[in-house]
N, C-alpha and C positions, 0 to 999 in steps of 0.2 A: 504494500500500500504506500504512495505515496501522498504526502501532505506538506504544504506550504510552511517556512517557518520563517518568521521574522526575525531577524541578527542585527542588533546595534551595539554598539563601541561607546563606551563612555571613560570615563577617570581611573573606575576602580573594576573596569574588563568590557566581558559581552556578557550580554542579555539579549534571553531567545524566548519566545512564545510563538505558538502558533493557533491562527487567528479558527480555524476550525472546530480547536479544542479548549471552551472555555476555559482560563483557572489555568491550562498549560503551560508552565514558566519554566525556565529553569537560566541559568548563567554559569560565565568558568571567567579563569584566568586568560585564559585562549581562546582563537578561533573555533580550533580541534576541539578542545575541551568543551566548550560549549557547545559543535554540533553533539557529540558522543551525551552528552547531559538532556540535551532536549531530546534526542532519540530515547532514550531511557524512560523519559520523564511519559512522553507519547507512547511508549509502550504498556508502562504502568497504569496510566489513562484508562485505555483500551480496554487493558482487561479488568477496568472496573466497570465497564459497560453489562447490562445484562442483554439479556438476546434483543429485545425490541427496540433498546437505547442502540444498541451496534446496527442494525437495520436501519433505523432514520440516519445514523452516520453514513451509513454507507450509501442512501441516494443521495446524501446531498452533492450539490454541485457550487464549488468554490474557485474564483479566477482572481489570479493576482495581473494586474495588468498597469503595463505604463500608458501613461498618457501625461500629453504635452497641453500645459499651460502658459495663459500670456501674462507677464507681470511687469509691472515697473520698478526700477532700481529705484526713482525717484520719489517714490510712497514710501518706501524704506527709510528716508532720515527723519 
């Protein structure tokens, strides 16, 4: 199964959640560390699901997608 995670950098590492799995958090020191932490974390998840909660999981459909915004640099000061 694949699932979407969000990965951001701050002061004191990465912080991962993923947007599918309510509550899903997890963080490292590392990049590495923190995908292997979130995977963990999303596995554990999972199998708290009982049968019916892992069903609705599994139709749902979730897209992470770019898209392009227009902004002014001059709004900014």
């Amino acid at each position: 199964m694949l699932l979407n995670t969000i990965i951001e950098k701050d002061d004191n590492g990465y912080f991962a959640h993923i947007p599918q799995l309510k509550g899903c958090v997890s963080q490292g020191k590392t990049y590495e560390e923190t995908l292997l932490n979130i995977k963990e974390a999303a596995e554990l998840y999972l199998e708290s699901l009982d049968k019916n909660e892992l069903i609705l999981f599994e139709n749902q459909f979730v897209s992470i997608a770019p898209i392009e915004v227009n902004y002014s640099r001059a709004n900014l000061s």
